[in-house]
PAKOL-147941 format. One record per atom (N, C-alpha, C): x, y, z; residue number from 1; atom name. Coordinates in steps of 0.2 Angstrom, whole numbers. Layout:
! PAKOL-147941
> x/y/z/n/atom
> X/Y/Z/NUM/CA
...
***
This chain:
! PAKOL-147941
> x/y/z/n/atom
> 542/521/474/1/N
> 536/518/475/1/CA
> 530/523/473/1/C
> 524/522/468/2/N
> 520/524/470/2/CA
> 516/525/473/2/C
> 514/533/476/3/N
> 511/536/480/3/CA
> 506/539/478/3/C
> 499/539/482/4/N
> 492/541/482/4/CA
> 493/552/481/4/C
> 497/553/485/5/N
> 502/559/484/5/CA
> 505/559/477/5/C
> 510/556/475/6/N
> 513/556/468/6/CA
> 507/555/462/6/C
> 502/552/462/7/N
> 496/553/457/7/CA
> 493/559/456/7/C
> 490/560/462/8/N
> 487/568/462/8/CA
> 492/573/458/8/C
> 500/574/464/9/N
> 501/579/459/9/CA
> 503/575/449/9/C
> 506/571/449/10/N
> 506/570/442/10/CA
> 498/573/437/10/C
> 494/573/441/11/N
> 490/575/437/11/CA
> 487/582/436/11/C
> 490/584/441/12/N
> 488/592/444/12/CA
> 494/595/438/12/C
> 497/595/437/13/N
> 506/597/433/13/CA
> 503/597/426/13/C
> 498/588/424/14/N
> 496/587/418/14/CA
> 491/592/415/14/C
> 485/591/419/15/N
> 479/596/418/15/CA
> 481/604/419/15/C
> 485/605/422/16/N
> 488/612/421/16/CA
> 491/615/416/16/C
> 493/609/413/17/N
> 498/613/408/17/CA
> 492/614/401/17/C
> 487/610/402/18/N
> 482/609/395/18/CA
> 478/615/395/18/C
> 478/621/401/19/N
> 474/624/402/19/CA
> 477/632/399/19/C
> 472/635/393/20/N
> 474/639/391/20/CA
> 475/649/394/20/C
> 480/650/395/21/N
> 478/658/400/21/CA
> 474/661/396/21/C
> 474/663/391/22/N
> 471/667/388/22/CA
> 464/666/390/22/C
> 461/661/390/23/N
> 454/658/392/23/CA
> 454/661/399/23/C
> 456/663/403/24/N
> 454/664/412/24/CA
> 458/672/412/24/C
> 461/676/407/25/N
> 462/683/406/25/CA
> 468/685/407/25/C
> 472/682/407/26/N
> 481/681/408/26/CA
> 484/681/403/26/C
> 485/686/401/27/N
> 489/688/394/27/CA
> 497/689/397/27/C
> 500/686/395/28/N
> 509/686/397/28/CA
> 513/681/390/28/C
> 517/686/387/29/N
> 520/680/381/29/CA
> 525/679/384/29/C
> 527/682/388/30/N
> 534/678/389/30/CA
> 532/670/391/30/C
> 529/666/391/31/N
> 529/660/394/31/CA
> 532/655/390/31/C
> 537/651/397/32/N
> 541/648/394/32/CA
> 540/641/393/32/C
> 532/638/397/33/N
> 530/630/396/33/CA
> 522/632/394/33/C
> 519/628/392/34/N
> 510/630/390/34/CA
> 506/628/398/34/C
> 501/630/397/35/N
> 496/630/403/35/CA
> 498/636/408/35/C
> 492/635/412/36/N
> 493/641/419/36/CA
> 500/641/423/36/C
> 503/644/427/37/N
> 507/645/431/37/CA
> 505/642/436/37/C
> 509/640/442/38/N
> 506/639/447/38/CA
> 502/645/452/38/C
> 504/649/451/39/N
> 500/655/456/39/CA
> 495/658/454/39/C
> 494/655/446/40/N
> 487/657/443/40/CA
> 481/652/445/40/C
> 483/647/443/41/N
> 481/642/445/41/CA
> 475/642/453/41/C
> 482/642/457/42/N
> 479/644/464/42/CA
> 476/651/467/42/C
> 477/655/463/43/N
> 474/661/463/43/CA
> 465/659/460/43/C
> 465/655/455/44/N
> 457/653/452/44/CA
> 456/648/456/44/C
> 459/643/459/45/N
> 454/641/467/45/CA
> 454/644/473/45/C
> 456/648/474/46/N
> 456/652/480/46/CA
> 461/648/487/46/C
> 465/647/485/47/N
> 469/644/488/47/CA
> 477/647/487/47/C
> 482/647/493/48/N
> 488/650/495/48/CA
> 494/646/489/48/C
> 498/650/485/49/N
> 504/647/481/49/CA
> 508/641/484/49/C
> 508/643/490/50/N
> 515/637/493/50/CA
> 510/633/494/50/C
> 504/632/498/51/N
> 500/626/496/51/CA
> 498/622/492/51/C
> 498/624/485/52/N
> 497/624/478/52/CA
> 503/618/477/52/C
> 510/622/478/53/N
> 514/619/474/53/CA
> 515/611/478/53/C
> 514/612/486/54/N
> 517/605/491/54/CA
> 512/603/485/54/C
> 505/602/484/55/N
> 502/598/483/55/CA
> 505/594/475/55/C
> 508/598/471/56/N
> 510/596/466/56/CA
> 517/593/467/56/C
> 520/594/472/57/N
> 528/591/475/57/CA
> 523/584/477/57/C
> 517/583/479/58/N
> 518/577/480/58/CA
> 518/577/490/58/C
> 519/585/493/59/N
> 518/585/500/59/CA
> 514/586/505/59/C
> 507/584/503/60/N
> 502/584/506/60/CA
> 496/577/505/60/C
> 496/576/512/61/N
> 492/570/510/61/CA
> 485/570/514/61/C
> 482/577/515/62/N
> 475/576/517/62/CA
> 472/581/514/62/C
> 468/581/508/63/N
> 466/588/507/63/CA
> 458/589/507/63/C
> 456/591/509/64/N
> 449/595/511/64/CA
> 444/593/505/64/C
> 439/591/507/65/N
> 434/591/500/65/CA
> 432/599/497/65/C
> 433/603/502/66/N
> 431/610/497/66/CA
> 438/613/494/66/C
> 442/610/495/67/N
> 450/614/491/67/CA
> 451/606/483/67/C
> 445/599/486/68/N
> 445/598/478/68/CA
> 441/599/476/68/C
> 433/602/478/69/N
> 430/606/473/69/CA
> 433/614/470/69/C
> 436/618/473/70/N
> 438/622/472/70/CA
> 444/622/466/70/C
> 448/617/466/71/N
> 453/614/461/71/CA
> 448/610/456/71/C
> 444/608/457/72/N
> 441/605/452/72/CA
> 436/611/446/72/C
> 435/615/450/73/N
> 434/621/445/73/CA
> 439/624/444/73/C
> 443/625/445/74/N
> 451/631/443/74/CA
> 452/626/436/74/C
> 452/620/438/75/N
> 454/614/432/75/CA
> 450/615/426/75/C
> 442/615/427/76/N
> 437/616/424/76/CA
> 437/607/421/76/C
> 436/602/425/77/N
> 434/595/425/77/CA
> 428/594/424/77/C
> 425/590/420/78/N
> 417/589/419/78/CA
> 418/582/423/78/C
> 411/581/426/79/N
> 410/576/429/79/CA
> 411/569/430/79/C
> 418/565/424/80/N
> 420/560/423/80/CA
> 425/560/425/80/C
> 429/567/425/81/N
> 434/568/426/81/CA
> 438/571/433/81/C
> 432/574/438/82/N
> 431/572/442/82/CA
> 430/568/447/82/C
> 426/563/444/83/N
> 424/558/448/83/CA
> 431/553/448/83/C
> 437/553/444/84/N
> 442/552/444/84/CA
> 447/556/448/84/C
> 448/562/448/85/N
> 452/567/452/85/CA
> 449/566/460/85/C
> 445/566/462/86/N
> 442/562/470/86/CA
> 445/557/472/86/C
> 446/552/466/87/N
> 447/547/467/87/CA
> 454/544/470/87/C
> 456/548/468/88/N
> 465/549/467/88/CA
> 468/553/473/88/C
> 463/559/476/89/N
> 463/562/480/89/CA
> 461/561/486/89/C
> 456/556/486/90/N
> 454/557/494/90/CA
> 460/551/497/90/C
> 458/551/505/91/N
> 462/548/508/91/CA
> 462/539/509/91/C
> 455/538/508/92/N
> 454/530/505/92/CA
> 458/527/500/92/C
> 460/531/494/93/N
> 460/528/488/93/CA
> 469/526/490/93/C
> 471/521/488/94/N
> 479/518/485/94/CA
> 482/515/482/94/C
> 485/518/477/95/N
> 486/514/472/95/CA
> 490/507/472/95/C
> 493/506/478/96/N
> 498/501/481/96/CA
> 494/498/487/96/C
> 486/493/484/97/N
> 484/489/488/97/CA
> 485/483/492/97/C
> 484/479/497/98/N
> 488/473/496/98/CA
> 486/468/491/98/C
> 492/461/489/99/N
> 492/460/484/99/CA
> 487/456/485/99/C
> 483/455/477/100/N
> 476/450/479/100/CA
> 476/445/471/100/C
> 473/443/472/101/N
> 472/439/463/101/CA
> 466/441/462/101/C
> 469/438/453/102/N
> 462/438/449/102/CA
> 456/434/451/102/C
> 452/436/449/103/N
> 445/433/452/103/CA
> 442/431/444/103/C
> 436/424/441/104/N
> 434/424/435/104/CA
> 428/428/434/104/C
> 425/428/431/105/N
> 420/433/429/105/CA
> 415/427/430/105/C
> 408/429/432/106/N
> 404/423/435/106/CA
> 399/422/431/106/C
> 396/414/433/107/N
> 389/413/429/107/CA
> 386/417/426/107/C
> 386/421/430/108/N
> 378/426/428/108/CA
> 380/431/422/108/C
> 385/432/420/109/N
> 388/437/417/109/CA
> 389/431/409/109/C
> 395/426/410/110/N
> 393/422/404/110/CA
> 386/420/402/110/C
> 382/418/405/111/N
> 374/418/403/111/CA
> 370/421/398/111/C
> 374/431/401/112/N
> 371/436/398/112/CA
> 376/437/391/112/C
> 382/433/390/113/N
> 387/435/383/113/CA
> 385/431/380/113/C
> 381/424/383/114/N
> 379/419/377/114/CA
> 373/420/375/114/C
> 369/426/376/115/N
> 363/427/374/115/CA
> 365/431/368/115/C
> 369/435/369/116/N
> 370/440/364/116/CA
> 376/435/357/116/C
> 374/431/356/117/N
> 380/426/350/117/CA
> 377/429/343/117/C
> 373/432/343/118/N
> 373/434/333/118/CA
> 377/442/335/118/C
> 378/444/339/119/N
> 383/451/338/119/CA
> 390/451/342/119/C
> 395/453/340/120/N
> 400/454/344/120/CA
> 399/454/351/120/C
> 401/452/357/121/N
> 402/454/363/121/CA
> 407/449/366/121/C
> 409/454/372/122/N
> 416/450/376/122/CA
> 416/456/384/122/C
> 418/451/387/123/N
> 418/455/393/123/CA
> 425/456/397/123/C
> 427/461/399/124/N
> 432/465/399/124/CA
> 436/468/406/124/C
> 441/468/407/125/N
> 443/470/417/125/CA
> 443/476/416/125/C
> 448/478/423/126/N
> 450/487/424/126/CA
> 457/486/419/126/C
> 459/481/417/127/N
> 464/482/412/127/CA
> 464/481/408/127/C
> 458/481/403/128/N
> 457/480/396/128/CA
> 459/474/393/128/C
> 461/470/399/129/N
> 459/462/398/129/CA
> 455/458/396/129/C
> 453/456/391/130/N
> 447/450/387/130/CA
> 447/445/393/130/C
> 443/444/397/131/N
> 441/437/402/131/CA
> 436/433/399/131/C
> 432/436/393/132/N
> 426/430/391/132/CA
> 423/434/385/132/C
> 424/431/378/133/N
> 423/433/371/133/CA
> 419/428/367/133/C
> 413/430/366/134/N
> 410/426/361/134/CA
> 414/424/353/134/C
> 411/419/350/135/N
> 413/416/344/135/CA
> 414/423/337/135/C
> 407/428/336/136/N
> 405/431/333/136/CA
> 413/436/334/136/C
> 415/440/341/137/N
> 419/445/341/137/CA
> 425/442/339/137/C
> 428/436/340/138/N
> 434/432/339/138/CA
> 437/432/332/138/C
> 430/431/328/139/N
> 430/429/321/139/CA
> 432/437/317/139/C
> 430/441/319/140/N
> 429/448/318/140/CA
> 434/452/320/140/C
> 437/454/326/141/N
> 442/456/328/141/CA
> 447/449/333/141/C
> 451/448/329/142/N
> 456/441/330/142/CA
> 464/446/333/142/C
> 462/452/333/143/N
> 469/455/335/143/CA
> 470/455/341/143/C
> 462/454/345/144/N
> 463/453/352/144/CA
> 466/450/354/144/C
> 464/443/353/145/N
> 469/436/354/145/CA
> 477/436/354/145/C
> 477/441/345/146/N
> 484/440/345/146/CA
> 489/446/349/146/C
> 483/451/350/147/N
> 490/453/356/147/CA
> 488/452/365/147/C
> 490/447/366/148/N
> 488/444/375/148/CA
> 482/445/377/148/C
> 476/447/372/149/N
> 470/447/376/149/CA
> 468/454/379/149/C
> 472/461/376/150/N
> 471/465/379/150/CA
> 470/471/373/150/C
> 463/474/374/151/N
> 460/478/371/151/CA
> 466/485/368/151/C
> 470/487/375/152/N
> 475/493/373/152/CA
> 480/491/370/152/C
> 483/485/368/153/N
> 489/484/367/153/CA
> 486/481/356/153/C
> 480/478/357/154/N
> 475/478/351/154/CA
> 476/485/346/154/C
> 473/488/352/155/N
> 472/498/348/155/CA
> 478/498/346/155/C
> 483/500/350/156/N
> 490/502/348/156/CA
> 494/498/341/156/C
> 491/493/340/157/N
> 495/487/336/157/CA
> 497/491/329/157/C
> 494/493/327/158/N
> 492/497/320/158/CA
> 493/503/319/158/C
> 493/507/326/159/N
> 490/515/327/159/CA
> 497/519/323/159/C
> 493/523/319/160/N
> 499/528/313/160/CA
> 500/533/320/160/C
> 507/535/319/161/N
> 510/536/326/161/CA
> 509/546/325/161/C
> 504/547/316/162/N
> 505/553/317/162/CA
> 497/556/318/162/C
> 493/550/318/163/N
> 486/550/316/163/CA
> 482/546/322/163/C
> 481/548/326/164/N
> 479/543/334/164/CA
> 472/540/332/164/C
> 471/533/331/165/N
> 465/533/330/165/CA
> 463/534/336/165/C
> 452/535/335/166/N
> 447/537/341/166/CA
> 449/531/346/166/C
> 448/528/344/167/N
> 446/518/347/167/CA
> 453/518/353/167/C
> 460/522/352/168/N
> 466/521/356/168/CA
> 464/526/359/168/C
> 463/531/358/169/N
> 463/537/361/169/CA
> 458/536/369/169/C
> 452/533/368/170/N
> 449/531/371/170/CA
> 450/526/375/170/C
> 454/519/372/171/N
> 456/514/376/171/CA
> 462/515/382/171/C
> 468/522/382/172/N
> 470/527/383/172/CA
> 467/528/391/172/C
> 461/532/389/173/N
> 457/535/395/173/CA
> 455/531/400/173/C
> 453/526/397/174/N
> 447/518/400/174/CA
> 452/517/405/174/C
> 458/516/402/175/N
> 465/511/406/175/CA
> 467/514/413/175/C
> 464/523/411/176/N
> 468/528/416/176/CA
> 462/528/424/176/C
> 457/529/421/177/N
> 449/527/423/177/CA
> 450/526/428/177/C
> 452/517/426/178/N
> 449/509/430/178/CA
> 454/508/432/178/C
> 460/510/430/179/N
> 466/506/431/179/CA
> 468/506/438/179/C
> 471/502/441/180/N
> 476/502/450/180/CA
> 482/504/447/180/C
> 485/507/450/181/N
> 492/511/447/181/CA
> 497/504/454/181/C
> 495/502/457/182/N
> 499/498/460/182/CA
> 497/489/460/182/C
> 492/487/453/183/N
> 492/482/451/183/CA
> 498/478/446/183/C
> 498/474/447/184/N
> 506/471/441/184/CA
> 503/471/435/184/C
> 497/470/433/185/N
> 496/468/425/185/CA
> 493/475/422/185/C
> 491/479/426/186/N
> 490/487/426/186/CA
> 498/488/424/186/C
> 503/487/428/187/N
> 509/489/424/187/CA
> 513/487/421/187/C
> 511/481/420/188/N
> 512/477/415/188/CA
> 513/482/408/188/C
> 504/482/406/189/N
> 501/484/401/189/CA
> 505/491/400/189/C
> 504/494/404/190/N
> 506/500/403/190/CA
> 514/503/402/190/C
> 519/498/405/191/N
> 524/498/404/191/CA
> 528/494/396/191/C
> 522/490/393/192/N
> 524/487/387/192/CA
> 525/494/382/192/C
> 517/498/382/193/N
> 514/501/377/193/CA
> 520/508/377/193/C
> 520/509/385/194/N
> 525/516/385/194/CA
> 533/515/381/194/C
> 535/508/381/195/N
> 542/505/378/195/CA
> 541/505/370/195/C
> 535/503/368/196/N
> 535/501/362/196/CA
> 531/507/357/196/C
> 526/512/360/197/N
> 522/514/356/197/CA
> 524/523/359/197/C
> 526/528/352/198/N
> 527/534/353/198/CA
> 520/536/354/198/C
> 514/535/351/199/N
> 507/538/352/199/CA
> 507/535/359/199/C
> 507/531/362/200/N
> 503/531/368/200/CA
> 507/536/372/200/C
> 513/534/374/201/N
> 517/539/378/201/CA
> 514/547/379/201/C
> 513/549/372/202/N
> 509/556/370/202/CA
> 504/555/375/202/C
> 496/551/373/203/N
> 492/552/377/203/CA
> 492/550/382/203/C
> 497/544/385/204/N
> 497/545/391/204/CA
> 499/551/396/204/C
> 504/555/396/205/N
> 502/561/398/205/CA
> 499/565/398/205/C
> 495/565/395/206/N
> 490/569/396/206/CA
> 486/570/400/206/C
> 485/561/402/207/N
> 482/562/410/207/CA
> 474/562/409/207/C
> 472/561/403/208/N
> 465/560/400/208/CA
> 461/555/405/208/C
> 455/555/408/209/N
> 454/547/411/209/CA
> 446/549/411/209/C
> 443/545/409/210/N
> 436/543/408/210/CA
> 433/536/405/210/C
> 428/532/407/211/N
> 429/526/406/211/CA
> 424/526/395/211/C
> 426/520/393/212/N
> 420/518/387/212/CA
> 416/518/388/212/C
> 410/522/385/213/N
> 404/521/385/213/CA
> 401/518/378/213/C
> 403/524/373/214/N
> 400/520/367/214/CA
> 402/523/360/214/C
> 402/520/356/215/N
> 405/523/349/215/CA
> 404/521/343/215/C
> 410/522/338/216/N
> 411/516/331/216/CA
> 418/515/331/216/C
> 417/509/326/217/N
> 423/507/326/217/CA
> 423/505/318/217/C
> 429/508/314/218/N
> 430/505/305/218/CA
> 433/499/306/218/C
> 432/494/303/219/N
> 436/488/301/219/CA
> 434/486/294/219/C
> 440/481/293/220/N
> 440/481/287/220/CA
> 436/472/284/220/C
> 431/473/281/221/N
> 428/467/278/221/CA
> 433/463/275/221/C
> 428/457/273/222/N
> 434/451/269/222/CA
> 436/455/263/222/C
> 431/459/260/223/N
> 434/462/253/223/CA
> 438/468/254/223/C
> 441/468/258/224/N
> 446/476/260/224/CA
> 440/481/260/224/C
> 434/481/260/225/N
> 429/486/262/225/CA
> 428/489/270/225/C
> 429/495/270/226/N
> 428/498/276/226/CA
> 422/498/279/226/C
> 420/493/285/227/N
> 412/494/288/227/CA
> 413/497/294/227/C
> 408/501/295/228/N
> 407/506/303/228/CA
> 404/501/307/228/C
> 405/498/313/229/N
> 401/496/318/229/CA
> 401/500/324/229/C
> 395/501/328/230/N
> 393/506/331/230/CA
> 396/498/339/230/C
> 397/501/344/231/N
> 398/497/353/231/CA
> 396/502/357/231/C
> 393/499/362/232/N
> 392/502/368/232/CA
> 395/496/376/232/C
> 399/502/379/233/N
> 400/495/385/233/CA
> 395/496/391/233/C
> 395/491/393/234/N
> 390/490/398/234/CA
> 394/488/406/234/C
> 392/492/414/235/N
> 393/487/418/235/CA
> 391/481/418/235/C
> 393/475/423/236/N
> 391/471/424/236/CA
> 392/466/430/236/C
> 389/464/434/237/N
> 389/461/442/237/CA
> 398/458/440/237/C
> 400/458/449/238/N
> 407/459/447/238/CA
> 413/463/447/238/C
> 411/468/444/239/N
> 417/474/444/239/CA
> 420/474/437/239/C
> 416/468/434/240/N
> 418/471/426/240/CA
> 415/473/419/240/C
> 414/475/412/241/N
> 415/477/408/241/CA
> 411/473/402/241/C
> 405/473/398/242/N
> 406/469/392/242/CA
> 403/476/387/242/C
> 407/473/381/243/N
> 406/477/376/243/CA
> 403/474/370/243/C
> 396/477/369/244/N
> 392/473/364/244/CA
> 393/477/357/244/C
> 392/475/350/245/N
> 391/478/345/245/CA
> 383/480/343/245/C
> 380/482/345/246/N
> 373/482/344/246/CA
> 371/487/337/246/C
> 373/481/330/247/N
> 371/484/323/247/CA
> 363/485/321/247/C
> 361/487/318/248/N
> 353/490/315/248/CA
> 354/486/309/248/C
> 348/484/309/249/N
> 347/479/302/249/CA
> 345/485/295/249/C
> 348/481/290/250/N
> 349/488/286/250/CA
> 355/490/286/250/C
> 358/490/289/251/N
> 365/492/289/251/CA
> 371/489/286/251/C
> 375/491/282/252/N
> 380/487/279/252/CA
> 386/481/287/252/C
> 384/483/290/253/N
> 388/481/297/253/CA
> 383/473/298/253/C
> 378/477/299/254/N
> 370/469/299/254/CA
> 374/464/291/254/C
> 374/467/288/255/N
> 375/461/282/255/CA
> 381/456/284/255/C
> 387/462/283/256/N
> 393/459/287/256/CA
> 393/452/292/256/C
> 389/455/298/257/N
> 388/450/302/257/CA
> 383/443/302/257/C
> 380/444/295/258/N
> 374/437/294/258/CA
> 379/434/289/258/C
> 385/437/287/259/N
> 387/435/280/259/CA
> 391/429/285/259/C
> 395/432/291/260/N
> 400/428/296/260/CA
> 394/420/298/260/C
> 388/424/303/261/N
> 385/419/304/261/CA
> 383/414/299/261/C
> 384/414/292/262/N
> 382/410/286/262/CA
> 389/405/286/262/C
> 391/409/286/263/N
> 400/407/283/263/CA
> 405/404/289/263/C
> 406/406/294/264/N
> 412/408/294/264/CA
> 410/404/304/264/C
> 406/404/308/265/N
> 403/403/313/265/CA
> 402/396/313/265/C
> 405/391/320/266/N
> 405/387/320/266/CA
> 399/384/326/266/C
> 395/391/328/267/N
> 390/387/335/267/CA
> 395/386/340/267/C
> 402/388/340/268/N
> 406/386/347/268/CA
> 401/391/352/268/C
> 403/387/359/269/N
> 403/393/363/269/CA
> 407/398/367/269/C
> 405/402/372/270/N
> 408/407/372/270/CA
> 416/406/376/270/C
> 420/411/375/271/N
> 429/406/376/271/CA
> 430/411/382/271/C
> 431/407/387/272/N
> 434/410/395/272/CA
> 429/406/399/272/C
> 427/407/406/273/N
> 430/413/408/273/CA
> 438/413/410/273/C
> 441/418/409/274/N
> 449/421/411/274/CA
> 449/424/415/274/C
> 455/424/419/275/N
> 454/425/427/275/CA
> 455/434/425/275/C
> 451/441/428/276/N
> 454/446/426/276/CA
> 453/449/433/276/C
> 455/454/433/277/N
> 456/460/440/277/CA
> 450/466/439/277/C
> 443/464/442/278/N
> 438/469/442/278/CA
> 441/477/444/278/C
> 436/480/442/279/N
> 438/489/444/279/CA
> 436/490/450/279/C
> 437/493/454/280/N
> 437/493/462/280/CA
> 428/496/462/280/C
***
């Protein structure tokens, strides 16, 4: 069973190993795995080695908030990544909630996806689940649909297993973020991608976790032309997610998407809401 203990250390083991010695002045070539040692490690937060190690066995389940700021500098965590490592670590958080259902995304949220219908937008759970998609996204990115409605299994559908696109890489992180590690469709997802995709498995261990904020993304036009569209995700009341395309007129992206509304846009409305599992 997953434990709030077995997360921490998994992640302590991950981020250790990504940490370079040479950087904190540890010159040793005999080393047999990459990253710090454990007694280096714990020698840079100022804490005792057997301590160290329970915690990465998975043996300690109260740890002090100055021994996870002090780990959180030895790690050298910027502030997202933190804000996740807390999370995982304090004594509230578990990843083995009691069981509850999906909830739909409300009123007020569809309201706000039907206003935005000349650009992509879709509103999104903690498991990168489509609960509610305008017409314009549908017509635009239709992979969604065809893989279960779920943004990371989308990403992966295509991904060259030696070349990670940004868009996975990132979908990745969001999943690790948001996700409930003792949710079923949290392990659904993640149990499919790990069986089927050798890139995700890579970044899954790594342990990377921060949420979407905002980006571009290349798709490919009706004429096999590559266009850039710029997204940024937004909160929203609820506990979950919409991701709008907010293109600049002038832009090969703006054409694209007037050419769709000419063409291709039937004035449906927006499709959902779908029941999805908010982020805590």
């Amino acid at each position: 069973m997953t434990t709030r203990s077995s997360v921490l250390a998994e992640y302590l083991r991950a981020r250790r190993s990504q940490l370079d010695p040479a950087s904190f002045g540890f010159v040793d070539h005999d080393r047999r795995v990459p990253g710090l040692r454990r007694e280096e490690l714990a020698s840079l937060a100022g804490i005792s080695r057997d301590y160290y190690i329970r915690l990465e066995q998975g043996q300690n389940h109260q740890v002090s908030h100055q021994v996870l700021n002090s780990l959180a500098e030895a790690l050298c965590l910027d502030p997202l990544e933190r804000s996740y490592f807390y999370r995982i670590a304090r004594p509230g958080f578990s990843p083995t909630p009691p069981r509850r259902e999906p909830t739909p995304v409300s009123e007020t949220v569809l309201s706000l996806l039907n206003t935005w219908s000349d650009v992509p937008a879709f509103v999104e759970d903690s498991n990168l689940d489509v609960v509610a998609i305008n017409e314009m996204a549908d017509v635009l990115i239709p992979s969604v649909e065809l893989f279960d409605g779920n943004l990371a299994l989308a990403a992966f559908a295509k991904v060259d297993e030696e070349r990670i696109h940004d868009i996975a890489h990132r979908a990745v992180a969001a999943l690790r973020f948001h996700g409930d590690p003792g949710n079923p469709r949290f392990q659904e997802v993640v149990g499919e991608l790990s069986t089927t995709s050798a890139a995700f498995r890579r970044l899954w261990a790594q342990h990377d976790a921060r949420p979407m904020s905002q980006g571009t993304i290349l798709l490919v036009a009706g004429d096999g032309e590559l266009v850039e569209f710029p997204w940024q995700v937004l909160e929203v009341p609820g506990g979950f997610f919409m991701t709008v395309w907010p293109v600049a007129r002038g832009t090969r992206a703006f054409e694209v998407l007037a050419s769709l509304r000419e063409n291709a846009l039937t004035g449906r409305g927006v499709r959902g809401p779908l029941r999805g599992w908010p982020a805590r």
